[in-house]
Each structure stands twice: as C-alpha cells, then as structure tokens.
N, CA and C atoms of all chains as a GROMACS GRO file, in nm:
protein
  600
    1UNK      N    1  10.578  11.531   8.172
    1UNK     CA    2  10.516  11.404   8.210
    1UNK      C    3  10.407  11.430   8.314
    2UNK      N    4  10.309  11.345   8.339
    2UNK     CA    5  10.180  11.358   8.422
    2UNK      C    6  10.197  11.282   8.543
    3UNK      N    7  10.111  11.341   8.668
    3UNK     CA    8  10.184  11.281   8.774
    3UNK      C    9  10.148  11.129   8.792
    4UNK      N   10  10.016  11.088   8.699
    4UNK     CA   11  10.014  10.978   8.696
    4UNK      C   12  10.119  10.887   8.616
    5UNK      N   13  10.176  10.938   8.522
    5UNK     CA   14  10.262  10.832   8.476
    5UNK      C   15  10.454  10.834   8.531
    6UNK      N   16  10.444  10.959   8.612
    6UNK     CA   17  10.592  10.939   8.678
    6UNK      C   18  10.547  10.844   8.825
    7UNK      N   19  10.420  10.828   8.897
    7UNK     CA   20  10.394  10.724   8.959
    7UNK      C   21  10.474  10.584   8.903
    8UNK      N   22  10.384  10.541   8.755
    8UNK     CA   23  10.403  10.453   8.708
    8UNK      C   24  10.504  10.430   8.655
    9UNK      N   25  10.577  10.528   8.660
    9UNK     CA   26  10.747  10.508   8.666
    9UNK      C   27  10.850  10.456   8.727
   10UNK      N   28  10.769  10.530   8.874
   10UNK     CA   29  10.845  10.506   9.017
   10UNK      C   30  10.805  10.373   9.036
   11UNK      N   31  10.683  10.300   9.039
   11UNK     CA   32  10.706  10.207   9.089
   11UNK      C   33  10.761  10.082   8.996
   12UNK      N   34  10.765  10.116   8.853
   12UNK     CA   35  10.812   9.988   8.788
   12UNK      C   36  10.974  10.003   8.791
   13UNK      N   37  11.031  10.124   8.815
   13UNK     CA   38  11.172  10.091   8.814
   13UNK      C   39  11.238  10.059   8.982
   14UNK      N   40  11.113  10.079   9.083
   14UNK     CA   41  11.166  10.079   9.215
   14UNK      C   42  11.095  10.018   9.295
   15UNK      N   43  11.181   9.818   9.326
   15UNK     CA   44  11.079   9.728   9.346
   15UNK      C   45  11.055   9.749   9.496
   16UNK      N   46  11.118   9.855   9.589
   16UNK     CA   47  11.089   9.874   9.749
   16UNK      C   48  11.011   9.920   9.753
   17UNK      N   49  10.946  10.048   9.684
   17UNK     CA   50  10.823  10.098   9.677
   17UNK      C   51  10.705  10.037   9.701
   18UNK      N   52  10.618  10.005   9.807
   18UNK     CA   53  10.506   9.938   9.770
   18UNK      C   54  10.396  10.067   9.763
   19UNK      N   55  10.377  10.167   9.786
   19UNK     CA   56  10.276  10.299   9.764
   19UNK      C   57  10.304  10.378   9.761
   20UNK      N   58  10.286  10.506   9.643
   20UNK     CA   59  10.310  10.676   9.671
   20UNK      C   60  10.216  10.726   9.620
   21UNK      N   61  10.204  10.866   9.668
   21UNK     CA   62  10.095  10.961   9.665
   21UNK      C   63  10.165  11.035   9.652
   22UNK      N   64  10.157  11.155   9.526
   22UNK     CA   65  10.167  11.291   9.471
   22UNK      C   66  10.074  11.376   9.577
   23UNK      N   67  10.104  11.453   9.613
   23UNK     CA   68  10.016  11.551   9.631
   23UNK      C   69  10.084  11.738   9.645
   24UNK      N   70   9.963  11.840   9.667
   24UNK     CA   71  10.052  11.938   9.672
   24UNK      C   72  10.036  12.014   9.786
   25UNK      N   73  10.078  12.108   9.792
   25UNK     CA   74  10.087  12.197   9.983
   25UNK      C   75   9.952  12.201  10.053
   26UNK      N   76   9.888  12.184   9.975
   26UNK     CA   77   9.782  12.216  10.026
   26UNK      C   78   9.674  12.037  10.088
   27UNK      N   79   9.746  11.954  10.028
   27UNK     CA   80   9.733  11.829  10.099
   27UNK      C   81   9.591  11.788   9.920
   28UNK      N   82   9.642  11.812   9.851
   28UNK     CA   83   9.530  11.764   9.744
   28UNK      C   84   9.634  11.671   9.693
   29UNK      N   85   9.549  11.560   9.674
   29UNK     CA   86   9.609  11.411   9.584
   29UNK      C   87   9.628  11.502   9.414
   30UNK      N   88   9.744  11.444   9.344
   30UNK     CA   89   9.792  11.484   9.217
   30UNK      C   90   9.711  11.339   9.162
   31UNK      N   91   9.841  11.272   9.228
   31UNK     CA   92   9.842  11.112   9.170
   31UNK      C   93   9.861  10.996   9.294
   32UNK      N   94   9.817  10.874   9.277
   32UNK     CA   95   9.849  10.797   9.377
   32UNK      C   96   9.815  10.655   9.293
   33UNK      N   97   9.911  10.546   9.332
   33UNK     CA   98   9.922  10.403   9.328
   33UNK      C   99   9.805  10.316   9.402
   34UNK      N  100   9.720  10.412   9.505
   34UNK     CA  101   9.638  10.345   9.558
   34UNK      C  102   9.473  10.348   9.490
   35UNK      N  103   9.436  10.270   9.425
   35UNK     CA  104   9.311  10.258   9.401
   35UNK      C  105   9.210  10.327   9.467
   36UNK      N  106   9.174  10.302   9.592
   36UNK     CA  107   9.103  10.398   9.678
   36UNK      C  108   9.142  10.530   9.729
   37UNK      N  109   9.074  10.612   9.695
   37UNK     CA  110   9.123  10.759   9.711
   37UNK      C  111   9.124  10.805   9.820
   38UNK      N  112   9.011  10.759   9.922
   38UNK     CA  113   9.020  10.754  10.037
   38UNK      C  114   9.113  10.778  10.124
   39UNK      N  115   9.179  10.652  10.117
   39UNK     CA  116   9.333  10.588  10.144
   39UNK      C  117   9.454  10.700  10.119
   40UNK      N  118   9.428  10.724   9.969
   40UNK     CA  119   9.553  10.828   9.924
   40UNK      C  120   9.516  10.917  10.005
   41UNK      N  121   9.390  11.011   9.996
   41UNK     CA  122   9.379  11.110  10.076
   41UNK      C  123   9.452  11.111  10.253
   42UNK      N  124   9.413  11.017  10.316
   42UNK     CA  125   9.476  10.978  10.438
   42UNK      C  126   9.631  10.971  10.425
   43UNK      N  127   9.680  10.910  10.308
   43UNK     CA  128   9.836  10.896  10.330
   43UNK      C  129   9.886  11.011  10.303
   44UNK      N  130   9.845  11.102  10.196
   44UNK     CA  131   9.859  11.228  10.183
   44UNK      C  132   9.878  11.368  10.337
   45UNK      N  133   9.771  11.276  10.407
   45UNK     CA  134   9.741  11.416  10.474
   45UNK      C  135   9.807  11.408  10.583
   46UNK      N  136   9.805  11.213  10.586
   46UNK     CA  137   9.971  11.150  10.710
   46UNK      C  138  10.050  11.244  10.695
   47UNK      N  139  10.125  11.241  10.575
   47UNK     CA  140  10.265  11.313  10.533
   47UNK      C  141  10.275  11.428  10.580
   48UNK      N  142  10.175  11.489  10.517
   48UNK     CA  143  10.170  11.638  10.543
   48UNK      C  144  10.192  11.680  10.669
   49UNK      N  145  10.125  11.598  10.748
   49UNK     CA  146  10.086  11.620  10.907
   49UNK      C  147  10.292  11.558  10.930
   50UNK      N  148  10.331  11.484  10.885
   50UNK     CA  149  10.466  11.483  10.935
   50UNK      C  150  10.567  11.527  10.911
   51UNK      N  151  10.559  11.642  10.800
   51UNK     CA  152  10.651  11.782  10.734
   51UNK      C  153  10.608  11.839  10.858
   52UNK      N  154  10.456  11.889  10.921
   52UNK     CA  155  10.496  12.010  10.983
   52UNK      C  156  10.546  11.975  11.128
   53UNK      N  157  10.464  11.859  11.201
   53UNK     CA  158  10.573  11.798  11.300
   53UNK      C  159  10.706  11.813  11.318
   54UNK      N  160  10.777  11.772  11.198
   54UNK     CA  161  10.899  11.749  11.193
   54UNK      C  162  10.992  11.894  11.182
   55UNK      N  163  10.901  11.996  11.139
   55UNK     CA  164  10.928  12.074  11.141
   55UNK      C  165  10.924  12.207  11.247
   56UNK      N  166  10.839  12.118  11.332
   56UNK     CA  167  10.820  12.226  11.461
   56UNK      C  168  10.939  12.156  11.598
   57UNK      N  169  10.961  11.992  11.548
   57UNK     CA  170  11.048  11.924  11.614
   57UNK      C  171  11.185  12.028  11.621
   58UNK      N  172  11.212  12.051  11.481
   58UNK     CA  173  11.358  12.101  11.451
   58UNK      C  174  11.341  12.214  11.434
   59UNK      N  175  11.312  12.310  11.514
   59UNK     CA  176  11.281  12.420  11.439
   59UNK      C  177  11.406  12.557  11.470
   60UNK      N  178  11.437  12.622  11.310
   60UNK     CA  179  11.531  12.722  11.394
   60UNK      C  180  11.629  12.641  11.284
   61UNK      N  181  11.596  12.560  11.236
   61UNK     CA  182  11.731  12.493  11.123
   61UNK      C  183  11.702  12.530  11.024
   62UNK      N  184  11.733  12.438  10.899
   62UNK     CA  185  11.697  12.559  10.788
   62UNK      C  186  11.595  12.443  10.735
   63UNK      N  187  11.535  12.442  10.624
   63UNK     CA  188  11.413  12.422  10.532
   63UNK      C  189  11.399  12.273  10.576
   64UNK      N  190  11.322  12.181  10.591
   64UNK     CA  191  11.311  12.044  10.594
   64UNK      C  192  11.252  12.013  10.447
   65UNK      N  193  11.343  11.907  10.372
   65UNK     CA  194  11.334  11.871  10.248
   65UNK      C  195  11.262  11.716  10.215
   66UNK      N  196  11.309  11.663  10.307
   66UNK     CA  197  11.324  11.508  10.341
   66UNK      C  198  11.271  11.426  10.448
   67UNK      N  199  11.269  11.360  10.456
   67UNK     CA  200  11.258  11.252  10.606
   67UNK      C  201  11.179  11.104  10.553
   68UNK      N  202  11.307  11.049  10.669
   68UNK     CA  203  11.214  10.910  10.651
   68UNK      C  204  11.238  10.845  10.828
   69UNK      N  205  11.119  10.769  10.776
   69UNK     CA  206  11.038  10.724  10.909
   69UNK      C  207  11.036  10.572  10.959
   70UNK      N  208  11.100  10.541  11.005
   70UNK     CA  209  11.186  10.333  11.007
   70UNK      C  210  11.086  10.336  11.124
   71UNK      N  211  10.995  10.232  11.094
   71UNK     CA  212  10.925  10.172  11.218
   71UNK      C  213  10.958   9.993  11.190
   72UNK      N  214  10.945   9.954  11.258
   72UNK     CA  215  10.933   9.790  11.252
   72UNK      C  216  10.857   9.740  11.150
   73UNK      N  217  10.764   9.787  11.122
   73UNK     CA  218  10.662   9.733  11.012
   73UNK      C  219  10.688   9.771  10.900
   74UNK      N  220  10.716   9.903  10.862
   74UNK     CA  221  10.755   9.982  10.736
   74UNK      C  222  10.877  10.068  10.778
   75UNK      N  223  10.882  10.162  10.620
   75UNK     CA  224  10.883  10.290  10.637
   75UNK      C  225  10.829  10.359  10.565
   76UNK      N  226  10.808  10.511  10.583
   76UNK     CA  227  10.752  10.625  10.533
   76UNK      C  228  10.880  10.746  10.476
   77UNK      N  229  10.837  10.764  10.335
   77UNK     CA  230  10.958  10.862  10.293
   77UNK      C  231  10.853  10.951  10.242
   78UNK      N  232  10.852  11.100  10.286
   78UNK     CA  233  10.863  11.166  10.203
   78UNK      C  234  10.947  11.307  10.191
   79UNK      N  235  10.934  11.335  10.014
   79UNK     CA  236  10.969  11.455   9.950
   79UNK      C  237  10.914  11.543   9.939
   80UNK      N  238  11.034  11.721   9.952
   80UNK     CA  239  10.900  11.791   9.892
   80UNK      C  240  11.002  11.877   9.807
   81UNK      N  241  10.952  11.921   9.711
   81UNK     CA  242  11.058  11.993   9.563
   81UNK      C  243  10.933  12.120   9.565
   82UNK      N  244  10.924  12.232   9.609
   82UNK     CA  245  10.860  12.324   9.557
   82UNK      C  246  10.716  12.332   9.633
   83UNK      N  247  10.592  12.339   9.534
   83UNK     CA  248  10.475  12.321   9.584
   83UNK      C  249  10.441  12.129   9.581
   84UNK      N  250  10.530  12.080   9.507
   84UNK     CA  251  10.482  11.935   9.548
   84UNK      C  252  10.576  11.860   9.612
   85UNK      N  253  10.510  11.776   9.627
   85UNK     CA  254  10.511  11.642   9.779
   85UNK      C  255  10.494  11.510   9.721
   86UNK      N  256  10.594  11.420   9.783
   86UNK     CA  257  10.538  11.294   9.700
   86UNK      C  258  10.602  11.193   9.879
   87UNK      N  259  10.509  11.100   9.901
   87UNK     CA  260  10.522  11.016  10.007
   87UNK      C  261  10.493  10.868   9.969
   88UNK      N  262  10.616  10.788  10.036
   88UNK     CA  263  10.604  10.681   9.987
   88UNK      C  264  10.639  10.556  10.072
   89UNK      N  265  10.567  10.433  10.082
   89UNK     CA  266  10.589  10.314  10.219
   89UNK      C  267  10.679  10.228  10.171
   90UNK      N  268  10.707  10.156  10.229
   90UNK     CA  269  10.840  10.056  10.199
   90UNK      C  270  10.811   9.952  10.294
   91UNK      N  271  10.903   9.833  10.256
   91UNK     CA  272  10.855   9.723  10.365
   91UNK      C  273  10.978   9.785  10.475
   92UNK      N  274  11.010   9.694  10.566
   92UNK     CA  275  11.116   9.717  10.689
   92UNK      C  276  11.229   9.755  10.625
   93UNK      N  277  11.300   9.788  10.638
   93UNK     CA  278  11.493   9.846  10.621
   93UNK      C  279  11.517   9.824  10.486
   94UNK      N  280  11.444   9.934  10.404
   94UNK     CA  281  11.513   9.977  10.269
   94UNK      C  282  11.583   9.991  10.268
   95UNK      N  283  11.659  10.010  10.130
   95UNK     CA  284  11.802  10.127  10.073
   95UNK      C  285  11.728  10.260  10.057
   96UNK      N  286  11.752  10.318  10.161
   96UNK     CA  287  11.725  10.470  10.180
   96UNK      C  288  11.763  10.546  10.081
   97UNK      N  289  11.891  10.530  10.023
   97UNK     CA  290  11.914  10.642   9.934
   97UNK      C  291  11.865  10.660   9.794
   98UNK      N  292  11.861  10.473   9.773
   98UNK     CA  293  11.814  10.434   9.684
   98UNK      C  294  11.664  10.513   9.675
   99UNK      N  295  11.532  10.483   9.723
   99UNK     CA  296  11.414  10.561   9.765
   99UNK      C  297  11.437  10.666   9.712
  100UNK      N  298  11.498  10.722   9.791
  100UNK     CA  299  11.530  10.890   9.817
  100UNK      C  300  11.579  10.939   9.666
  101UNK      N  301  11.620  10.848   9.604
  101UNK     CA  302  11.685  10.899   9.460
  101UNK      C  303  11.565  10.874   9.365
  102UNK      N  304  11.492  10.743   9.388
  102UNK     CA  305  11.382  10.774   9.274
  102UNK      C  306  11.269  10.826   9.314
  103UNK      N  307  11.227  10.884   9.448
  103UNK     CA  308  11.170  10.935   9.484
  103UNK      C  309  11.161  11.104   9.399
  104UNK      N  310  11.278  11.171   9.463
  104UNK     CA  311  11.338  11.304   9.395
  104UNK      C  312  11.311  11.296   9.234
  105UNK      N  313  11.380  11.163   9.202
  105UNK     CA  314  11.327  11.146   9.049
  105UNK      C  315  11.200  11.188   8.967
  106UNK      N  316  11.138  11.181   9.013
  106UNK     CA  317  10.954  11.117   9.003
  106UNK      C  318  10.944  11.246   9.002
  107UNK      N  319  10.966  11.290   9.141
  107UNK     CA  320  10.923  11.503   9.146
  107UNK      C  321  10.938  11.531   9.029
  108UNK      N  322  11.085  11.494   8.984
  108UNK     CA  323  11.145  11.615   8.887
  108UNK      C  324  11.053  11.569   8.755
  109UNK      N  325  11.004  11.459   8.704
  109UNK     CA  326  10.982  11.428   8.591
  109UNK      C  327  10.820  11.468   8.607
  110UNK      N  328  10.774  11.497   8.731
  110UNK     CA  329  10.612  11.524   8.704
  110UNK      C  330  10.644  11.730   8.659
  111UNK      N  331  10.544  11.700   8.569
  111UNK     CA  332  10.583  11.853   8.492
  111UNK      C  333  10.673  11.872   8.359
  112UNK      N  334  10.775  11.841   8.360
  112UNK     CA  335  10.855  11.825   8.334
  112UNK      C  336  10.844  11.742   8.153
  113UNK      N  337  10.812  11.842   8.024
  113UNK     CA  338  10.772  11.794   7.939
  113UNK      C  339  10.815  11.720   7.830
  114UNK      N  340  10.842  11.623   7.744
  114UNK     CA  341  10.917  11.538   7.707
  114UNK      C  342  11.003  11.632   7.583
  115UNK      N  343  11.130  11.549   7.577
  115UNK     CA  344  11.232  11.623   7.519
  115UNK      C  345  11.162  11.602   7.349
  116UNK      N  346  11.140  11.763   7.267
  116UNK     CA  347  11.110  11.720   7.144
  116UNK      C  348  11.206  11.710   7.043
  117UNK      N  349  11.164  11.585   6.964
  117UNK     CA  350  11.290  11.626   6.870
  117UNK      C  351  11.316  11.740   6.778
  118UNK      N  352  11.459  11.752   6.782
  118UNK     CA  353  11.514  11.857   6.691
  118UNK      C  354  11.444  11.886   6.562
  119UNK      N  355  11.411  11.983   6.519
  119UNK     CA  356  11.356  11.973   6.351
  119UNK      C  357  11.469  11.995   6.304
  120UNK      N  358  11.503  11.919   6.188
  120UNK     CA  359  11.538  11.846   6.041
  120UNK      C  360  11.596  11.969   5.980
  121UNK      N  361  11.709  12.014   5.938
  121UNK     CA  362  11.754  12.115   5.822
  121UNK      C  363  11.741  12.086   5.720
  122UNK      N  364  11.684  12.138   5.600
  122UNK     CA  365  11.676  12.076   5.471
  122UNK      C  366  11.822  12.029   5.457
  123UNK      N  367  11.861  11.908   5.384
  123UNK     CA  368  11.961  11.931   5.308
  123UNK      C  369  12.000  12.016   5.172
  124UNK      N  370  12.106  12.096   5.207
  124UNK     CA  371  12.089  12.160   5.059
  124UNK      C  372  12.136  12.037   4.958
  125UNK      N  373  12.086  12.114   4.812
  125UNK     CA  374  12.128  12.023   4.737
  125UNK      C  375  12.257  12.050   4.615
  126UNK      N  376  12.311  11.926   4.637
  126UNK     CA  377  12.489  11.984   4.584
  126UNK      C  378  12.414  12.013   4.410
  127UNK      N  379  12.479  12.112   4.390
  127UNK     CA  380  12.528  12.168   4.226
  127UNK      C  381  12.597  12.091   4.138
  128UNK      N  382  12.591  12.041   4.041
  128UNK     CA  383  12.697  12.008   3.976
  128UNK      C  384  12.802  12.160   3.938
  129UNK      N  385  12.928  12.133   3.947
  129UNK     CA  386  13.027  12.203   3.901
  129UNK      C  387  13.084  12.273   4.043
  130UNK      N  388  12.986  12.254   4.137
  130UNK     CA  389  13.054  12.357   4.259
  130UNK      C  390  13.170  12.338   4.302
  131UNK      N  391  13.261  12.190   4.300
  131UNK     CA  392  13.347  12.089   4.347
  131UNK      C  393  13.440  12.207   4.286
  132UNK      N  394  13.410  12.256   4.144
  132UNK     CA  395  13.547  12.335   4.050
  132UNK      C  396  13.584  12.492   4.129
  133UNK      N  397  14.314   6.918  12.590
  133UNK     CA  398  14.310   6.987  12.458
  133UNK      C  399  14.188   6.974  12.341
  134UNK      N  400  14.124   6.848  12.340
  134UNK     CA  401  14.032   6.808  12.258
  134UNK      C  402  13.917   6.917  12.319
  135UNK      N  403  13.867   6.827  12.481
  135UNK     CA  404  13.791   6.967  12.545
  135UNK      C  405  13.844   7.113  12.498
  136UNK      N  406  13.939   7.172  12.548
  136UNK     CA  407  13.916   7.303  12.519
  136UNK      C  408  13.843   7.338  12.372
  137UNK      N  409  13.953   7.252  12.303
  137UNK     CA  410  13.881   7.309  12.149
  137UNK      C  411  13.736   7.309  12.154
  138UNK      N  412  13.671   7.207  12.202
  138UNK     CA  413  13.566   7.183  12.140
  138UNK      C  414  13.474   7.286  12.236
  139UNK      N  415  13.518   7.332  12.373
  139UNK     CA  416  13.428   7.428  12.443
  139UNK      C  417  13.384   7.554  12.355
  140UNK      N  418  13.556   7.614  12.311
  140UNK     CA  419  13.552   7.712  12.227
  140UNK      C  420  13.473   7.699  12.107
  141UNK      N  421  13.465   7.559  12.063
  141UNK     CA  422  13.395   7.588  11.956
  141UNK      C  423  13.210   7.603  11.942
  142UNK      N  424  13.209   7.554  12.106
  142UNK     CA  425  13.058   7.539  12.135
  142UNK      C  426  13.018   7.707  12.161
  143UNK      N  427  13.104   7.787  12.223
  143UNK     CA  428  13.054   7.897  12.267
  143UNK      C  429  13.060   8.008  12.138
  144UNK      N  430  13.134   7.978  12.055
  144UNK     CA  431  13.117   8.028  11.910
  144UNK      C  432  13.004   7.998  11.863
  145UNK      N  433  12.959   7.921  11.836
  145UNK     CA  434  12.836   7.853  11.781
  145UNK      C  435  12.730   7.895  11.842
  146UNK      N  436  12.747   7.921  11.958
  146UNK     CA  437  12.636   8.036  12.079
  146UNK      C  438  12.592   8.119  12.045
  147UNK      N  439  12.739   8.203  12.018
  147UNK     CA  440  12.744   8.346  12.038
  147UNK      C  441  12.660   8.372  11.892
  148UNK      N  442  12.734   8.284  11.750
  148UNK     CA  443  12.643   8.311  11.630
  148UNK      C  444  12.507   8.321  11.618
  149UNK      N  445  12.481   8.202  11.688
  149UNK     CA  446  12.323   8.145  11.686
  149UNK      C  447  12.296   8.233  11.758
  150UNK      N  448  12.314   8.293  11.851
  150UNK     CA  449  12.223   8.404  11.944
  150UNK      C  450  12.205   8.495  11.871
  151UNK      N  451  12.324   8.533  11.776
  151UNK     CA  452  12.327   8.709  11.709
  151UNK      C  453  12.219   8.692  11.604
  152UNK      N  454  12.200   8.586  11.573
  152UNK     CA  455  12.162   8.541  11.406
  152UNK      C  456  12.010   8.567  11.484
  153UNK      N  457  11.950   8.481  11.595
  153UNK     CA  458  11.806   8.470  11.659
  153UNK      C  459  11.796   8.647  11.715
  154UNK      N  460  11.858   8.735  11.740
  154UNK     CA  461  11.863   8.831  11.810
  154UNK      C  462  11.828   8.920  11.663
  155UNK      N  463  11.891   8.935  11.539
  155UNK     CA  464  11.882   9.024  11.474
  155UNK      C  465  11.723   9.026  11.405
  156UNK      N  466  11.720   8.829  11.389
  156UNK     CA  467  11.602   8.799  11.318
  156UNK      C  468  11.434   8.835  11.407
  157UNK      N  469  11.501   8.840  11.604
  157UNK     CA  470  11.389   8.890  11.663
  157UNK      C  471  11.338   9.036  11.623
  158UNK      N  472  11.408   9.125  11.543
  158UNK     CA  473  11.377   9.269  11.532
  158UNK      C  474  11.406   9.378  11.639
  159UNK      N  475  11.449   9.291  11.756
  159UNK     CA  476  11.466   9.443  11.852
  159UNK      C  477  11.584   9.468  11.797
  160UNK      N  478  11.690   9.423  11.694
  160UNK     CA  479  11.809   9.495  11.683
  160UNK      C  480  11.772   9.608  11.603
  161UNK      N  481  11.663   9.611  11.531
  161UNK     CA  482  11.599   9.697  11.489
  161UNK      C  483  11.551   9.827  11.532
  162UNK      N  484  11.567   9.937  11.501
  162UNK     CA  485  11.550  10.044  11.623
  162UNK      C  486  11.466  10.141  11.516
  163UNK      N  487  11.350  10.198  11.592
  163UNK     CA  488  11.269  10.281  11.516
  163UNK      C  489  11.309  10.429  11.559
  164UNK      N  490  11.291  10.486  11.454
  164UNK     CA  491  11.384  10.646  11.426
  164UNK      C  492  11.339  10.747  11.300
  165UNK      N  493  11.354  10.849  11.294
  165UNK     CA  494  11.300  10.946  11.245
  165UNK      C  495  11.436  10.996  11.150
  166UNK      N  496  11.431  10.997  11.002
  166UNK     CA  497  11.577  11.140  10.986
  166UNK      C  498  11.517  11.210  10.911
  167UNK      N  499  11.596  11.319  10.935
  167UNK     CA  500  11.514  11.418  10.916
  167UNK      C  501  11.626  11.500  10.838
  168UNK      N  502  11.646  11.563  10.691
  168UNK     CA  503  11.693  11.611  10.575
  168UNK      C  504  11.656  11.754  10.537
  169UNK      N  505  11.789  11.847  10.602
  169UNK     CA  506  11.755  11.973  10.549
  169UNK      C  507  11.830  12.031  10.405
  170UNK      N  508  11.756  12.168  10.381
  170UNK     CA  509  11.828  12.236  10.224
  170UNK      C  510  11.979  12.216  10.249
  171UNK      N  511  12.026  12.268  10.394
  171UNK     CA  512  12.157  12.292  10.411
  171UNK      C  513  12.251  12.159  10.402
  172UNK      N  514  12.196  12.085  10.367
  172UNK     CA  515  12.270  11.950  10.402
  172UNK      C  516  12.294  11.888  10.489
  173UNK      N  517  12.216  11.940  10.631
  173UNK     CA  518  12.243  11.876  10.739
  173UNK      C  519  12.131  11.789  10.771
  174UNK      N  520  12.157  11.684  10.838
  174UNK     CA  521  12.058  11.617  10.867
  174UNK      C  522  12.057  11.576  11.011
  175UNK      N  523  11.912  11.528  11.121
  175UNK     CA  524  11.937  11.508  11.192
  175UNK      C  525  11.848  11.348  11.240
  176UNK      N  526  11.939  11.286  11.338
  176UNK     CA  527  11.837  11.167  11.357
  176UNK      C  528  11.761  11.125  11.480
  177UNK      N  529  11.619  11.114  11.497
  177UNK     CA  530  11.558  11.124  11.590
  177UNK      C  531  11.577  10.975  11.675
  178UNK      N  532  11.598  10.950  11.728
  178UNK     CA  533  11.590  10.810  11.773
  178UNK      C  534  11.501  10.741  11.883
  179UNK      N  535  11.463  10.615  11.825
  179UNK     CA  536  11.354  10.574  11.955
  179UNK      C  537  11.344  10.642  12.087
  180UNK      N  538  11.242  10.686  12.172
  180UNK     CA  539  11.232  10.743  12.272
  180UNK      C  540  11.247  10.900  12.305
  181UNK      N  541  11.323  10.993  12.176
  181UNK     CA  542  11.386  11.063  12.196
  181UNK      C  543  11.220  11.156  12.170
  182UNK      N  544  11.205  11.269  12.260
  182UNK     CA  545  11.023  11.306  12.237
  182UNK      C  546  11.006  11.346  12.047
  183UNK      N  547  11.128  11.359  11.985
  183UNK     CA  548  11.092  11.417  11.849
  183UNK      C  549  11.013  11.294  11.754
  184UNK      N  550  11.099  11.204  11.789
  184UNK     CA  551  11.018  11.049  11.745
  184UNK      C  552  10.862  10.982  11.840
  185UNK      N  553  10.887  11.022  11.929
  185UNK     CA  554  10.775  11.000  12.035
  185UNK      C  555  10.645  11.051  11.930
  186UNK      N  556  10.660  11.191  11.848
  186UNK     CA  557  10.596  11.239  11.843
  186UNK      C  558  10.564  11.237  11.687
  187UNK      N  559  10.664  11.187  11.607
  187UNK     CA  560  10.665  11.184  11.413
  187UNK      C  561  10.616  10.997  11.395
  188UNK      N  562  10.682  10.939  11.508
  188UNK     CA  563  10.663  10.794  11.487
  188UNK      C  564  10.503  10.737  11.434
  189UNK      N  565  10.442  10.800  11.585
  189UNK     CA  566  10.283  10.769  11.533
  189UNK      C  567  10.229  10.786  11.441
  190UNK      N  568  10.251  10.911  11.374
  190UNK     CA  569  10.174  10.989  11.237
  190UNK      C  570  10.236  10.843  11.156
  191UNK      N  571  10.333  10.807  11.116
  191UNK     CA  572  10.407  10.710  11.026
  191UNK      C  573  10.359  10.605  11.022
  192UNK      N  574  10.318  10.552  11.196
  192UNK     CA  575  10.212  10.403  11.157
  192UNK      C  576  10.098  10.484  11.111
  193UNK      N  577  10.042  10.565  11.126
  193UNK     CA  578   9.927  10.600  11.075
  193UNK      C  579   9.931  10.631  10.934
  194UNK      N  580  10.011  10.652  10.867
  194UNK     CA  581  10.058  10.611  10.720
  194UNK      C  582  10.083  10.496  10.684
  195UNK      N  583  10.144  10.442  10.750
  195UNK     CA  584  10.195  10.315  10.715
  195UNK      C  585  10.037  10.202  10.698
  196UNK      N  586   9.934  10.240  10.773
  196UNK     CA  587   9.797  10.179  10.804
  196UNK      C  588   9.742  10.234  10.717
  197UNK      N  589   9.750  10.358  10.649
  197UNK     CA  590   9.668  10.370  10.572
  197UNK      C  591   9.696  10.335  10.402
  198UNK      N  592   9.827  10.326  10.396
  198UNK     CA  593   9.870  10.266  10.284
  198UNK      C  594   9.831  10.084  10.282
  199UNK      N  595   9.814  10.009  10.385
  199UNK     CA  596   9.828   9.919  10.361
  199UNK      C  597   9.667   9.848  10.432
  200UNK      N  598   9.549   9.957  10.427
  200UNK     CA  599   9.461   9.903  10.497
  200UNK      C  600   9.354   9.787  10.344
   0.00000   0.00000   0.00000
C-alpha cells in the first residue's frame, strides 16, 4: 500500500485523528493529510525535533518507539517502525491506545503489498470408468 | 431533622457542582509527556518536570502547525 492511501486509511477509520504526516529519518514528508506542504514539512520536522529531545531527556534507556504529548489544546503522537515516522494531532484527551493502535497500523500497511490471490489449479477432469 | 437533611443535601450539590465546574475549567487537566520504549517500559513526564518543560513546547509548535 502507498503512504498516501494508508493516510487515507488512518483517517477514515480513526475519527480522533484530525492530521498525520508520514515522513522518514531524515525528516522528508512520504505522505500527509495536510494540503499545504509547508505545514506538513513543519509538523514533520516538529516530530522529529521531539524523538530526539525525548531522547536525550531519557537517555541511557533503551530505544524510544513512541510518545505522546497531552497539552490542553491537543495532542501530538508520534511513531517510529524502522526508517519511518508517522505523527499525528488529536483534539484534547484522546483514547491513547486507541491512536497508538491505528497509528502502528498505518506504519505497517505503508509498504506493505496487497495480498494476491492464490492462482487457480486446473481442475482435473474425471474419466469415465475411473469410479471401477 | 428536616434542616440537617436538607444542609447535607445542599453541600452535596456543592461539592458536585464544584467538581463538574472544576473538571470542565481544564486545570484538572494536566499537561505531560509519555514517553514508550522497545523494552516496554515507559516513562511519564509531568507538568513542570524540566523533561516536559522541554518536549511540551516543540508539541504546541506542532500542534500550531497542524492547525494553522
């Protein structure tokens, strides 16, 4: 799947979501919900800038995967699975786990190529007399 | 007896109405950071604490730029 359409995944099955941005280590937009790129670029590079924060906060623990960010106005979640990153706003006091699950979701399905169907075995074709 | 009841029932009605105006003001609300490692541990930054002092801002600054 393309990171634009596991966006359009995330947000039609997950009505807390109001914005996410794909992006990868290096702070480049994949995909984003926001029309202006601008914008994505900035929310992108927010995030980024709050993996390594968060990571110099705690440092000496093991990998930082996660975090989310409860301010009065919003919050800020993001993921990171590998070389990609996906960050996403919410209004005040989500279901966190909820997020956090279709968040992870979304990662896994960008890349991730659709199941093809099985090919078909001929049927053989019955004999008369074989039954004897 | 009528009084008592009815004191008790006034200071109930207080105590609700205050909690109900108190939660709906937002300071019951507390701004905080968690933070999710590989190992499964997680930790939580909480208002004031310098780790949030310092992740909080970047977040309105996300939060502003998602919604400018």
């Amino acid at each position: 799947m393309d990171a634009a359409q596991a966006l359009a995944d995330l947000t039609e099955i997950s009505s807390q979501i109001e914005t996410a941005v794909l992006f990868d280590e290096s702070g480049s937009v994949l995909a984003s919900t926001l029309a202006d790129e601008t914008r994505a670029t900035e929310l992108a590079r927010a995030a980024a800038e709050l993996l390594d924060a968060a990571a110099e906060v705690q440092p000496g623990g093991g990998t930082l995967t996660q975090l989310d960010a409860a301010t009065l106005d919003g919050s800020v979640f993001v993921v990171r699975d590998g070389e990609r990153r996906i960050v996403a706003t919410t209004a005040p006091e989500p279901t966190v786990g909820l997020v956090f699950y279709d968040l992870k979701s979304a990662l896994r399905n960008v890349g991730e190529e659709p199941a093809k169907p099985k090919p078909r075995r001929p049927r053989k074709k019955k004999v008369e007399g074989d039954a004897a | 007896m009528r009084r008592r009841f009815l004191g008790l029932l006034g200071f109930a009605t207080g105590v609700a109405v205050g909690t109900v105006l108190y939660r709906r003001s937002g300071r019951a609300r507390r701004e905080r950071v968690d933070l999710y490692f590989d190992d499964g541990s997680m930790v939580s930054l909480g208002d004031g604490t310098p780790g949030a002092e310092r992740l909080l801002p970047v977040a309105r600054q996300a939060l502003s730029a998602a919604r400018r």
